[in-house]
Residue, then its C-alpha position, 0 to 999 in steps of 0.5 A: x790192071x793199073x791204078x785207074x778209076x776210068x769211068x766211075x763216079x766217086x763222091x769227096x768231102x772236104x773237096x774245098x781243100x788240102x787232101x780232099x782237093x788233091x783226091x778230087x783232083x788225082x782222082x779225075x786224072x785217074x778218070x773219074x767223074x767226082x762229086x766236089x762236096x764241102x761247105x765253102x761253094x767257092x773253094x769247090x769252084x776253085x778245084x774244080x777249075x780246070x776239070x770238063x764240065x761233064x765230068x764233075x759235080x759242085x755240092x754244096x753239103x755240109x756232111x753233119x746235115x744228114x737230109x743234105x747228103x742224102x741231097x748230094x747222093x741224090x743229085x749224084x744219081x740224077x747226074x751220073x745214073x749211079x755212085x761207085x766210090x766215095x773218099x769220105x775226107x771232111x774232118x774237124x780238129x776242133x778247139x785244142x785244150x785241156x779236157x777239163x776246160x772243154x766245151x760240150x758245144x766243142x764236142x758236140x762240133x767234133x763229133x757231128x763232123x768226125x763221127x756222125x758225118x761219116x756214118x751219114x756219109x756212108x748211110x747214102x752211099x751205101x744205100x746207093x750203092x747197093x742197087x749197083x753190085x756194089x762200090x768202093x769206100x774209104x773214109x779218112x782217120x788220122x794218126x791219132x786214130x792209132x796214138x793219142x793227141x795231146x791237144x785234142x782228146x775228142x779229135x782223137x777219140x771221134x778218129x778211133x770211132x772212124x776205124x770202128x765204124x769202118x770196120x764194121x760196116x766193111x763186114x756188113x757189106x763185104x757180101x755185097x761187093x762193097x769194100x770199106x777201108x781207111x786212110x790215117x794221115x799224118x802231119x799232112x801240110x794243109x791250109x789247116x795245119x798251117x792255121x794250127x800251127x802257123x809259126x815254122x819252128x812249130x810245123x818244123x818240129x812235126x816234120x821231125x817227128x816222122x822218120x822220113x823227116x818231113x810232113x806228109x803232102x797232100x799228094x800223100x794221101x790221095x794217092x792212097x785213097x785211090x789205090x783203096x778206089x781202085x781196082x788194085x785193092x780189090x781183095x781189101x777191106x776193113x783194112x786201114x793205110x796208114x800214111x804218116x812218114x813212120x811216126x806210128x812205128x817209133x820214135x825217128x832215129x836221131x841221126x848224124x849226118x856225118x857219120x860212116x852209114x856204109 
């Protein structure tokens, strides 16, 4: 058994960019047939670039629209004649702010992308799913599913909601074979968290707080999101990986670098 996806048909949001470009990507080369959804038709052209025609799909879909993912499921079928995986990446840090200033426009945001686009994600895919003997899920958290997040409490509490709603599907439907676990990113060095962060010294200062002493890559992720895909984790579910260079493990240990480590 090897980490291989050769054959199955696996659905990405967020496909337009950073971890969900690289899954969608990896993916393929593991050989899948993937379904490239976002909201950004031109940046899903652009990771598709490169992959056979016959195997991928470009759907336009914004994953909070709950009748246009039913659409992209429904379009999967027509395509491909089933849905054996999906990497259920799109996510939204919102506004950062004081929680007292904040907006109900910037929660209602966060939250329709974050935690009702995953349940609407997973509702079709399930549905789909079912009729096949089953599948593989896996819906993306983050760090601050496990810690808070200091800028954006909402951001944080709609990642906490994904674990939940994760693991409790994952008992729903572990009796019909299909496995439902999470990836929790860390400081991972998209186009979105150098828009977050834009000066070095900032996204340097993340890179410190990880013991491995770096951002996460996008590579990072996916390669965790297709183990969870792929036959490998078949006795997995309900679990979450978390993939954030240690910072969830402690605070990093502040080292000399010319002292006697031997």
């Amino acid at each position: 058994m090897s980490l291989e996806l050769n054959d199955r048909v696996v659905l990405i949001t967020g496909a337009g960019s950073g971890i969900g470009r690289a899954a969608a990507r990896l993916f393929a080369r593991l050989g899948a047939r993937v379904v490239l959804v976002g909201r950004n038709a031109d940046a899903l052209h652009e990771t598709a670039d490169g992959l056979p025609a016959a195997d991928h799909l470009v759907a336009e879909c914004d994953v909070a629209n709950e009748s246009g993912m039913d659409a992209c499921v429904a379009e999967t079928i027509a395509r491909f004649g089933r849905l054996d995986g999906a990497f259920n990446n799109a996510g939204t840090f919102g506004a950062f702010g004081p929680l007292h200033l904040d907006t109900v426009d910037n929660f209602d945001s966060v939250v329709a992308t974050n935690l009702r686009g995953v349940w609407a994600c997973m509702r079709s895919q399930i549905g789909a799913m079912l009729p096949n003997g089953g599948g593989a899920i896996v819906n993306c958290a983050s760090v601050a599913a496990h810690i808070g997040h200091g800028q954006s409490p909402i951001y944080s509490a709609t990642k906490h909601a994904v674990i939940g709603l994760s693991k409790s599907a994952a008992l729903q439907y572990a009796g019909d074979g299909i496995r439902i676990n999470v990836v929790s990113p860390g400081s991972t060095d998209t186009p979105l968290l150098r828009d977050l962060y834009p000066e070095a010294d900032a996204l340097a200062q993340r890179a410190r707080r990880a013991p491995l002493g770096r951002l996460g890559s996008c590579d990072d992720a996916a390669n965790a999101a297709a183990w969870l895909l792929s036959p490998l984790s078949g006795y997995v579910t309900g679990q979450t990986v978390v993939v954030d260079g240690g910072v969830t493990a402690g605070a990093a240990v502040v080292r000399d670098e010319h002292a006697n480590r031997g």
